[in-house]
C-alpha positions in Angstrom: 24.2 -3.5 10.0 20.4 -3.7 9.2 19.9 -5.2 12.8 21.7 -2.1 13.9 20.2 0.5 12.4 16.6 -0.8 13.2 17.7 -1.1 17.0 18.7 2.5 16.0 15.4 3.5 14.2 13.1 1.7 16.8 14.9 3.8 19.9 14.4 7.1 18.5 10.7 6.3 17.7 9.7 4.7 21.1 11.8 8.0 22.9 9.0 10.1 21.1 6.6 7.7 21.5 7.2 8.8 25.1 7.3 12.7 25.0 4.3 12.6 23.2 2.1 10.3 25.5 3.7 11.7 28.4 3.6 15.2 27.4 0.7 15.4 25.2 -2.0 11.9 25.2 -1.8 11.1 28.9 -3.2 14.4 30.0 -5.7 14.4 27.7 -7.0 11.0 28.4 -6.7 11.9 32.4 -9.0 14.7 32.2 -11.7 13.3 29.9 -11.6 10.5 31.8 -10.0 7.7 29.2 -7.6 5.9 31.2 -8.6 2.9 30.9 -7.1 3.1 27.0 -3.7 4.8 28.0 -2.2 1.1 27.3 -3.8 0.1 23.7 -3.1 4.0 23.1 0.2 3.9 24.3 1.3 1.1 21.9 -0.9 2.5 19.0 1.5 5.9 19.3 4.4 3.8 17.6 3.0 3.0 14.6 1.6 6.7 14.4 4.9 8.5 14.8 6.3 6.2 12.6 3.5 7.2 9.8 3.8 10.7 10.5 7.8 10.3 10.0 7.2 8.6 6.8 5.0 11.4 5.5 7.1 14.0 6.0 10.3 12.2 4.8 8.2 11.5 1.2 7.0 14.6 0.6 10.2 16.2 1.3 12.0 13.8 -1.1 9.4 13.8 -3.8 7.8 16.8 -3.9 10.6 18.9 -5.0 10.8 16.3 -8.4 7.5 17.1 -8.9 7.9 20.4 -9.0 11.0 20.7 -11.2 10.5 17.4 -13.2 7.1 16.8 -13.7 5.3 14.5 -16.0 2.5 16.5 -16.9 1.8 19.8 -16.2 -2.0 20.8 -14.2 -4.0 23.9 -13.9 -5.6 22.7 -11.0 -4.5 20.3 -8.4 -8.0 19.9 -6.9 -7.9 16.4 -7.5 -5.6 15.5 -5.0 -6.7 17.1 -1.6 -8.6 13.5 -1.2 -5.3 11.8 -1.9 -3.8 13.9 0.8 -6.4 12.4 3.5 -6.2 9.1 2.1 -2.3 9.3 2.8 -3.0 10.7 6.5 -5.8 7.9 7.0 -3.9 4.9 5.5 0.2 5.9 6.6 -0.8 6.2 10.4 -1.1 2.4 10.2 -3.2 1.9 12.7 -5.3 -0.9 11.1 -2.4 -2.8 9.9 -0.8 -2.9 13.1 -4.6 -3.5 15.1 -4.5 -7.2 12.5 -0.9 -7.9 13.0 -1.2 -7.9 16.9 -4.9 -9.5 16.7 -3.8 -12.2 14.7 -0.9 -13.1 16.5 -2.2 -14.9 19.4 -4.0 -16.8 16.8 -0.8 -18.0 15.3 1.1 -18.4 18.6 -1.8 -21.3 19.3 -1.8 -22.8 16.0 2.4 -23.1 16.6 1.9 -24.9 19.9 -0.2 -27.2 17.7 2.4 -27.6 15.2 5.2 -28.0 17.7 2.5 -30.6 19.8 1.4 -32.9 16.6 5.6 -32.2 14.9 4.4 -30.7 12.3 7.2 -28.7 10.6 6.8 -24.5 10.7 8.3 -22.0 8.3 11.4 -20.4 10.2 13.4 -18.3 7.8 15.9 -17.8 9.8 16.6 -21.9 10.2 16.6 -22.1 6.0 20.2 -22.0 5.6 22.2 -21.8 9.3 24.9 -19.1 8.6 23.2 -17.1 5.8 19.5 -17.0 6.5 20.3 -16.3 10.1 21.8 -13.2 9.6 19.3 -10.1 10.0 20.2 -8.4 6.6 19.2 -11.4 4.8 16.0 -12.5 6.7 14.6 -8.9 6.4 15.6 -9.4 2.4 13.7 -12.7 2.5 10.6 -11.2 4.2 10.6 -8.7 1.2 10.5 -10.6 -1.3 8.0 -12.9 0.1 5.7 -10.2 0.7 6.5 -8.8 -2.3 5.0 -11.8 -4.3 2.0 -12.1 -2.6 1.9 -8.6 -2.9 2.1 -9.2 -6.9 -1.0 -11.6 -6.6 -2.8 -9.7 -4.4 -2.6 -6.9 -6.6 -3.5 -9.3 -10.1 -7.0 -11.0 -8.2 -7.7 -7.4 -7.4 -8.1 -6.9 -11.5 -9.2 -10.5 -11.8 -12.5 -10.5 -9.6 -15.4 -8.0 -10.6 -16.3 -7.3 -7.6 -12.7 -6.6 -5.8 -12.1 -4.6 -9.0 -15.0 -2.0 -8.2 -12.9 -1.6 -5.0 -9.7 -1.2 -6.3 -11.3 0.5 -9.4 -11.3 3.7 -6.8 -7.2 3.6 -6.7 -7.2 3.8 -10.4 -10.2 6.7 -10.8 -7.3 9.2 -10.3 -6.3 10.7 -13.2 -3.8 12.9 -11.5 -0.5 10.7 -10.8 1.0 11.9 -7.8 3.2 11.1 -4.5 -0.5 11.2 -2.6 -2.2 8.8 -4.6 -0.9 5.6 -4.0 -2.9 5.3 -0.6 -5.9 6.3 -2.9 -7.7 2.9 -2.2 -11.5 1.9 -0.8 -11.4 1.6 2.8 -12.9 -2.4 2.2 -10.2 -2.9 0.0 -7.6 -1.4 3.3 -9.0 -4.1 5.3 -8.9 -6.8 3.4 -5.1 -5.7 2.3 -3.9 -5.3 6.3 -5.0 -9.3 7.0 -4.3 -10.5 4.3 -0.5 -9.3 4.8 -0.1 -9.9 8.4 -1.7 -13.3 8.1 1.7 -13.9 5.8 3.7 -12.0 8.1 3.3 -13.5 10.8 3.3 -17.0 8.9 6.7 -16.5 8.4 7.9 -15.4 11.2 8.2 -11.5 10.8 8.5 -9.6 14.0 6.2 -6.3 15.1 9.7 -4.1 14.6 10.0 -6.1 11.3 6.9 -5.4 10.3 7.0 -2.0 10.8 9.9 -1.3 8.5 8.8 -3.6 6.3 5.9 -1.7 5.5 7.1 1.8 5.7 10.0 0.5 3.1 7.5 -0.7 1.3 4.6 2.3 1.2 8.1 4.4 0.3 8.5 2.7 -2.4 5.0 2.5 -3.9 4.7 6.5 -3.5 7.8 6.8 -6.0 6.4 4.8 -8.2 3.2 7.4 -8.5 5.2 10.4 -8.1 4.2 12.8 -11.0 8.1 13.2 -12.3 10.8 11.7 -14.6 13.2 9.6 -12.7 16.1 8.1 -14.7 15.8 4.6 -13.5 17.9 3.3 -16.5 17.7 0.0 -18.5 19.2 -1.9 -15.1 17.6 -0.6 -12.1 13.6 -0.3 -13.5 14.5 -4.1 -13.6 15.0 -4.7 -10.4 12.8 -2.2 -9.2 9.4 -0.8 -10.6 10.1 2.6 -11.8 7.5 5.3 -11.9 7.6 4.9 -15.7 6.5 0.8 -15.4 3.9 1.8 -13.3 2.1 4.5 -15.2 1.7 1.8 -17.7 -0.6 -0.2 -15.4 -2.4 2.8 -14.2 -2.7 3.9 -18.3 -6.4 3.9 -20.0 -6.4 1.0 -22.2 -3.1 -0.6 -20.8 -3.0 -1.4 -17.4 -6.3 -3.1 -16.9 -7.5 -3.5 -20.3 -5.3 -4.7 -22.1 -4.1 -8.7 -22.5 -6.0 -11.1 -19.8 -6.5 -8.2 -17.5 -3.4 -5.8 -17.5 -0.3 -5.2 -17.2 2.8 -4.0 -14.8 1.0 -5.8 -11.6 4.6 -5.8 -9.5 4.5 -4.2 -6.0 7.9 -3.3 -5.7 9.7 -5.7 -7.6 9.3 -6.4 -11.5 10.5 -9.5 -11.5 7.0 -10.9 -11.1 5.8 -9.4 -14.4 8.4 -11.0 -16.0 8.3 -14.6 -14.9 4.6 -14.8 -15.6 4.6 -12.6 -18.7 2.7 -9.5 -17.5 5.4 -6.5 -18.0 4.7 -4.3 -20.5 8.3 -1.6 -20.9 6.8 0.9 -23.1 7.5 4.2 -21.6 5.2 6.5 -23.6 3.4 8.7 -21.5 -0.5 7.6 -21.7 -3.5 9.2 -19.8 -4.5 7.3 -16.9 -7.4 6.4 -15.2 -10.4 4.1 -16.2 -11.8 4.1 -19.5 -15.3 4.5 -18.5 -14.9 7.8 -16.6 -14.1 9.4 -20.0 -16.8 11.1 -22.2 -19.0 9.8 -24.8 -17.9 8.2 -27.1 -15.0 7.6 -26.2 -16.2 6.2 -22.6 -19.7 6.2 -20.5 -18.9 9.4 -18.5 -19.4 7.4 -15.2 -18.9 9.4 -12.1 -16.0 7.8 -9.8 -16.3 10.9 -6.9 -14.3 14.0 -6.6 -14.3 13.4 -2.2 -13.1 10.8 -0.5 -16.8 9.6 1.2 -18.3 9.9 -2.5 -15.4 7.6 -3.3 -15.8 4.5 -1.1 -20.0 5.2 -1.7 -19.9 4.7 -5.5 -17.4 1.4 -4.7 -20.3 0.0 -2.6 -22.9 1.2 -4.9 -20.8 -0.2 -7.8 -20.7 -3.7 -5.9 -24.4 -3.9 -5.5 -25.2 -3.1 -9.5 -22.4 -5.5 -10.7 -24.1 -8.5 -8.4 -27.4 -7.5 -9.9 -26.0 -7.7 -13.1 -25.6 -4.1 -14.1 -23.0 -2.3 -14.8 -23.1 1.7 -14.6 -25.5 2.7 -11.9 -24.6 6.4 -11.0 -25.3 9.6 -13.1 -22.9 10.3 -16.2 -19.9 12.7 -15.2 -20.6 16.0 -15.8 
């Protein structure tokens, strides 16, 4: 079934991937004289439709709870017109896909090593012949895996000073929405798209895999921000993070503050919190953000930047003052 409907999925995106180059890119490129990119273009398309679809799909799905359930109510929505490029930028995929296929013939090499010197590889799909085989269940085992190194990914980002003034930028926003999950410093981006197609590709994922994977995935994460009530109930917010257990983490004094260094660190699955003790299921509604962007007293006033290049400049700037040893370098908020 899953197989099926991929096969399904991956047809109607490489027919548009078609039109459009045909139709659209390849004249273009003929006429400014670019040809010699139509290829690396060409394959780059997919991963753009395909970002472009899952846009649409979200807002159309989420924005309409927004609008009739919200969390909090807001004046001005000012705030998010950066989350809306950040969600154009980061969806259209093109830098996960660009590590994916530059890491792969890296990985093909080091398997004709393994294979050469018998050293045994990870091959899901030879786990359990008869189960693990079947494409439902592989593409359930890639998502869990994923989703646990998501899980750490996302508790060293808190962990390590210096990662944290990157990731710090996904948490300046104050204003939960369906945009701001892709709120993130473009460092930070990087760092995420190798890290995950390094594992990806570890495993055994394949580049039509991988492409669901991550939409699914991105989905997800853009419910879990969505500025509405969704009644997740007792049973499903345990089996998979509900906008409610993620406010918590993105909550002032909570998320990042609170015991070790937070709370609620699961990707899409909360399972993680619970086997290592980090879930917190209190569902009061808390402000969110950082607690050093609020006034005096009750914080330093720091500036975190209202556009998305003053974002990803006071993360670098924040980087070089924390490896000098101080802490707030830019003017108070005003």
């Amino acid at each position: 079934m899953i197989d099926t409907l991929i096969s399904q999925l991956d047809n109607a995106v490489s027919w548009l991937q078609t039109l459009v180059y045909v139709d659209v890119v390849q004249p273009i490129f003929y006429k400014v004289g670019l040809m010699g990119y139509d290829e690396d273009t060409y394959d780059a398309l997919y991963w753009v439709i395909v970002g472009v679809l899952e846009i649409l799909v979200t807002y159309a799905l989420l924005r309409p709870l927004e609008a009739l359930r919200p969390i909090e109510q807001w004046q001005d929505r000012k705030a998010l017109r950066a989350d809306v490029w950040y969600t154009w930028i980061a969806k259209l995929g093109i830098l996960n896909l660009a590590f994916f296929f530059m890491f792969q013939p890296l990985f093909n090499h080091w398997q004709s090593l393994m294979a050469i010197y018998d050293i045994p590889n990870i091959d899901v799909d030879s786990i359990w012949p008869g189960v693990t085989d079947k494409p439902i269940v592989s593409f359930l085992i890639y998502f869990v895996v994923l989703d646990f190194a998501g899980y750490w990914y996302h508790r060293w980002q808190h962990r390590f000073g210096v990662w944290w003034e990157l990731h710090a930028v996904h948490h300046s926003q104050r204003q939960m929405s369906l945009w701001c999950d892709d709120r993130n410093h473009f460092l930070d981006d990087i760092i995420n798209a190798a890290f995950f197609a390094a594992i990806s590709l570890f495993i055994g994922v394949q580049p039509v895999q991988y492409v669901v994977l991550v939409a699914l995935g991105n989905f997800m994460q853009s419910v879990q921000h969505v500025n509405a009530r969704l009644p997740f109930g007792p049973v499903l917010e345990r089996i998979v993070v509900s906008p409610a257990f993620h406010r918590r983490h993105h909550a002032v004094g909570y998320g990042h503050e609170g015991t070790r260094y937070g709370c609620n660190f699961g990707v899409v699955f909360p399972w993680w919190d619970v086997i290592f003790r980090t879930a917190s299921w209190n569902k009061q509604v808390e402000p969110t953000g950082i607690r050093d962007q609020l006034p005096v007293p009750q914080g330093q006033g720091i500036e975190y930047g209202g556009g998305v290049w003053a974002q990803q400049w006071y993360g670098l700037v924040r980087i070089v003052q924390r490896l000098r040893g101080k802490r707030y370098p830019m003017g108070t908020a005003s």
